[in-house]
C-alpha positions in Angstrom: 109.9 94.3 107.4 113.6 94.1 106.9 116.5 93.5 109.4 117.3 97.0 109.4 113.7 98.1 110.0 113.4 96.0 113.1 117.0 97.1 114.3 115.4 100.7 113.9 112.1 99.4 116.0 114.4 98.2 118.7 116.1 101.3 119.1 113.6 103.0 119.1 111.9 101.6 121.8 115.7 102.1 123.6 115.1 105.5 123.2 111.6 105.7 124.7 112.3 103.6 127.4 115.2 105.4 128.5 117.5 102.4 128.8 117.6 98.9 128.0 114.4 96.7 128.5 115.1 95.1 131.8 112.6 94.5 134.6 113.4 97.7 136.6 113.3 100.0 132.7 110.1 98.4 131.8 108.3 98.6 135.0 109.2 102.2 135.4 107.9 102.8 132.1 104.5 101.0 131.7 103.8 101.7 135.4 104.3 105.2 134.7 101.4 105.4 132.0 98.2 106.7 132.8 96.0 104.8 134.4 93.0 103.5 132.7 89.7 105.1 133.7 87.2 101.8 133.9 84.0 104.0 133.7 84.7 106.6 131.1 86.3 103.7 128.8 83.1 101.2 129.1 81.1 104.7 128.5 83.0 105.4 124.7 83.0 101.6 124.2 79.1 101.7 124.4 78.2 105.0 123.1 80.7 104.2 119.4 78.1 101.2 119.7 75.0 103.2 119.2 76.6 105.2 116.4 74.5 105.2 112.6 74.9 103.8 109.4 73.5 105.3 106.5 72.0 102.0 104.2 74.2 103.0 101.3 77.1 102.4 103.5 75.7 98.8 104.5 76.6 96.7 101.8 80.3 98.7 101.9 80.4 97.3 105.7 79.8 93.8 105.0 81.9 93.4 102.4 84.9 95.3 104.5 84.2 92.8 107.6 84.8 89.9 104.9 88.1 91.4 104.2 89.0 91.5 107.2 88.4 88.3 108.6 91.3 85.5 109.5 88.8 82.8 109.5 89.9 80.0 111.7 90.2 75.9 112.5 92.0 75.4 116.0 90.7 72.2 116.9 92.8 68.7 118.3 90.8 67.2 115.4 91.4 69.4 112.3 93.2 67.3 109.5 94.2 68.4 106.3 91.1 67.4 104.7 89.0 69.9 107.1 91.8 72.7 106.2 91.2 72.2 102.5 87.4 73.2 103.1 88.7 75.8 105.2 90.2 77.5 102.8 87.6 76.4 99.8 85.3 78.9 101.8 88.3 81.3 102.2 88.3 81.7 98.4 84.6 81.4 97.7 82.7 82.5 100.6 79.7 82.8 98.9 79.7 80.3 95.8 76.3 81.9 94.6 77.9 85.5 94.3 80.8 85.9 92.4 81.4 89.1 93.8 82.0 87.9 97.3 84.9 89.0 98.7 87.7 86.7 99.7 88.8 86.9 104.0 92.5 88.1 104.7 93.7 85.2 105.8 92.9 81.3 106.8 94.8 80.8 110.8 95.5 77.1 111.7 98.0 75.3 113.8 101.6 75.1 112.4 101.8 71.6 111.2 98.7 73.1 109.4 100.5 75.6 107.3 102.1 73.1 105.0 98.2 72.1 103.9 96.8 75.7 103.7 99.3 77.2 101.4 98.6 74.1 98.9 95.2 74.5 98.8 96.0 78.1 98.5 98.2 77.9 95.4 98.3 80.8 93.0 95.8 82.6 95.9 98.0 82.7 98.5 99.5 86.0 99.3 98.8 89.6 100.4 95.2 90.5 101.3 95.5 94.1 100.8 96.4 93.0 97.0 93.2 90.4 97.0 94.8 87.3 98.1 95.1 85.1 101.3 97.5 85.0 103.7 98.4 81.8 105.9 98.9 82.7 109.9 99.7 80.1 111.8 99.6 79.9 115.5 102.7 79.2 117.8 104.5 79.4 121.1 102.2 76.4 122.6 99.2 77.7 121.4 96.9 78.2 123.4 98.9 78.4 126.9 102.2 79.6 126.1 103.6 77.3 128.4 106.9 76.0 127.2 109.8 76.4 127.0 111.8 79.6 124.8 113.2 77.0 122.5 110.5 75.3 122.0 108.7 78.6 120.9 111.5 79.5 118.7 111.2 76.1 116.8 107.9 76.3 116.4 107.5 79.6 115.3 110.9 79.1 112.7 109.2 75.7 111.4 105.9 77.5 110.8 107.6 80.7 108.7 109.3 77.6 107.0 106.7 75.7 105.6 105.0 79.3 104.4 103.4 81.1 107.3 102.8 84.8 106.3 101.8 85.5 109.7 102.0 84.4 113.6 99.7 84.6 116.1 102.4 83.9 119.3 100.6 83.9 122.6 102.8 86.2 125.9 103.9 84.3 129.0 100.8 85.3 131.3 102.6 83.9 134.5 105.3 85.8 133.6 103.2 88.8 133.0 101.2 89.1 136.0 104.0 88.5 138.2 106.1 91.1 137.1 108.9 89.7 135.0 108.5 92.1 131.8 111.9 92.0 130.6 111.3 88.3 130.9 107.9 88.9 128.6 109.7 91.7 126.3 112.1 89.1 125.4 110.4 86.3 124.3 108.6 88.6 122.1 111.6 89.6 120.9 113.0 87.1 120.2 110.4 85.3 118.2 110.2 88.0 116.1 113.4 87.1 114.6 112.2 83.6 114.6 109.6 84.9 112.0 112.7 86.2 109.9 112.7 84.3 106.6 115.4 83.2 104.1 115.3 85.9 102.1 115.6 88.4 104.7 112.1 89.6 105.6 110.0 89.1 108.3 106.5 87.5 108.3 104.2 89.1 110.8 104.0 89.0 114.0 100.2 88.8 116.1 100.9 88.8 120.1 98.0 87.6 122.1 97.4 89.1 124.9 95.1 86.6 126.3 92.9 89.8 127.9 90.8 87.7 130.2 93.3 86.4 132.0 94.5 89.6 132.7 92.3 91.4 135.5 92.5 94.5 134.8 92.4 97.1 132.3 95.5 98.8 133.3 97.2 95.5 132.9 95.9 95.4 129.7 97.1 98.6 128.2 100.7 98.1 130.0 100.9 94.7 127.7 99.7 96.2 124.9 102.7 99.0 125.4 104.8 96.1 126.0 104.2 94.2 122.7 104.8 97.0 120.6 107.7 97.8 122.1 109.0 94.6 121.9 108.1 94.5 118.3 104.5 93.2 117.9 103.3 94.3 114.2 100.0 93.5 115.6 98.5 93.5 119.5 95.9 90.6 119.7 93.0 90.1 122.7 93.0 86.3 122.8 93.0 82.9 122.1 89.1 82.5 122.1 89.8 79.8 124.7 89.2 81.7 127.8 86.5 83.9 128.6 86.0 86.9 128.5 87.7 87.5 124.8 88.0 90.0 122.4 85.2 92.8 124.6 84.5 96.3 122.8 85.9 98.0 125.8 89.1 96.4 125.7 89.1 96.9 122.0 89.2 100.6 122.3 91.8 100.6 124.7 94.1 98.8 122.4 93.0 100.9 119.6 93.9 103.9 121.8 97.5 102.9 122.6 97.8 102.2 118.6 96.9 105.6 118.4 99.5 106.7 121.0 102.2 104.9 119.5 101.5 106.2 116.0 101.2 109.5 117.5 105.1 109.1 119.2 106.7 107.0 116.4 104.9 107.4 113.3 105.2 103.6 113.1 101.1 102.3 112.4 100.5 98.6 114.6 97.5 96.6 114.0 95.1 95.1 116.2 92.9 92.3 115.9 90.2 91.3 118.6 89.5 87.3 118.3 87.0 85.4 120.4 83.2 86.5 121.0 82.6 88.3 117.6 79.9 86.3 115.9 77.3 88.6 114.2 77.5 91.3 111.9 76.0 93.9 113.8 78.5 92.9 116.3 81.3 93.3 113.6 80.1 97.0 112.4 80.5 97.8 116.1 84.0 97.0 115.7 84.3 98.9 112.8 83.4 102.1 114.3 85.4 101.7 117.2 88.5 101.6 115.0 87.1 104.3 112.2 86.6 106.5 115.7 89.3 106.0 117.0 92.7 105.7 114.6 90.8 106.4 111.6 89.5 104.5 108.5 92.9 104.1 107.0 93.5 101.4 109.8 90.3 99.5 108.3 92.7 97.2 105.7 93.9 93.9 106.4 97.6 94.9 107.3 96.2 96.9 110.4 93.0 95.1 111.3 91.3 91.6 111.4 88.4 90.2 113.1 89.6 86.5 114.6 87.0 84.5 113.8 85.3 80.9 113.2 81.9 81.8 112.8 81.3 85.5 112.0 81.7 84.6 108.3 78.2 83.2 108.3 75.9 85.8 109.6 78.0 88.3 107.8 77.1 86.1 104.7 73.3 85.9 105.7 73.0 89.8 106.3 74.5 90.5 102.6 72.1 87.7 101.1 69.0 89.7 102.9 70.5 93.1 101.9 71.0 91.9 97.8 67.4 90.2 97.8 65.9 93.7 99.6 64.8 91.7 102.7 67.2 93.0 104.8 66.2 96.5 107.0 69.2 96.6 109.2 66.5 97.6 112.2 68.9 96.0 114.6 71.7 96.8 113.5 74.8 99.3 115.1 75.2 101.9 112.5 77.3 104.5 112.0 76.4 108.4 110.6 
């Protein structure tokens, strides 16, 4: 994205807010969406989970949740020796199949990035071309408590050192109690903190951090809030509090992608992190986004499974599927 791009987003949210984003604007606006029926949305979430898959399709699904993972170390005791395996697996996830797909991307802590992109070399890159990006989390990961400056920094060190991508978490607090502008400007401005020397922008993730917000309504207002303030992706959470990424509040992300594609023709990814840890899980996922803003969402620039562990079922269930041991009996499919 380009200066001029991201001028363009900011006016138009102007324009749909009908004014500047201030607390009174923004409040008028996200409290005047619809509200968010609880039982009808838990209802779609479950039913898209007992959709089909035809067996052909199988291996196609496994192969796409590879490509869509940002597999993840966010541990006090990573060190670069643990990212270097990291990303060893990024590039190889299966060293006995050669036609493994590489993951989207490798996440890790900012002071992390400088490590990932070496061990990256000539791989690092775009994921929808075949490569791997580096996304680094930021804004004091995972609490968000600090101050703006701080966030800045740490968000213009990350970009520095090679970060493609930044998973920033909101200012809850600030959230819950009603200080949006407050909210829609951090978000703001860290998005120019992602802006690099050449002019572009890496990526920016907001996290949500869904459980620790109550409601579903809340939910979709922060999701609206994000993208207006410039998200290029909405994320559920940290997967450090419980409950994370949820189908239900999946689809209701997915839903106010839809809506904003819909109003602005401008496509905004989403990536539910935290909780996802088996394929037939990850499938379910799939459907839910195929359902609801159509398969062209299903590519790495508009969809990623946050994820430490997912990797190795996935792995498993395409082993059993290539040796013919694997009958997908309990597995979500889709028709």
């Amino acid at each position: 994205m380009s200066r001029t791009e991201l001028q363009t987003l900011a006016e138009r949210a102007v324009d749909l807010l009908g004014g500047e984003p201030d607390d009174t604007t923004l409040r008028r606006y996200l409290h005047g969406l619809p509200g968010v029926d609880a039982v009808g949305l838990e209802q779609r979430a479950a039913a898209l989970g007992t959709r089909s898959i035809k067996t052909t399709s199988k291996a196609w699904a496994l192969d796409r949740i590879i490509e869509l993972i940002d597999l993840t170390t966010l541990e006090g005791a990573d060190t670069p020796g643990k990212v270097r395996s990291l990303v060893a697996k990024a590039l190889t996830p299966d060293p006995s199949d050669p036609t493994c797909p590489r993951v989207a991307a490798v996440c890790v802590y900012g002071d992390m990035v400088p490590d990932a992109v070496a061990a990256l070399g000539g791989a690092h890159g775009d994921p929808d071309d075949g490569l791997i990006s580096v996304a680094a989390v930021a804004t004091a990961f995972p609490s968000g408590r600090s101050s703006l400056a701080i966030k800045l920094a740490d968000t213009a060190e990350a970009v520095a050192a090679g970060a493609d991508e930044i998973d920033m978490v909101i200012d809850r607090g600030a959230f819950l109690s009603g200080r949006y502008g407050l909210v829609f400007d951090q978000i703001s401005q860290v998005k120019q903190a992602c802006r690099r020397a050449d002019g572009t922008y890496a990526s920016l993730k907001v996290i949500l951090e869904t459980g620790e917000l109550n409601t579903y309504d809340n939910i979709k207002r922060a999701s609206w809030l994000a993208i207006l303030a410039g998200a290029d992706f909405i994320k559920t959470s940290t997967g450090k509090v419980q409950p994370a990424a949820t189908r239900p509040t999946t689809l209701l992300m997915l839903e106010v992608v839809r809506d904003w594609y819909r109003a602005t023709g401008q496509r905004v990814g989403v990536k539910p992190a935290g909780g996802i840890r088996t394929a037939k899980d990850a499938i379910a996922y799939l459907v839910l986004v195929a359902e609801t803003v159509g398969e062209e969402w299903l590519q790495p620039h508009l969809f990623r499974y946050g994820a430490s562990s997912l990797l190795n079922d996935v792995l498993r269930q395409r082993q059993k599927l290539r040796s013919g041991h694997y009958t997908g009996a309990d597995y979500v499919t889709i028709d």
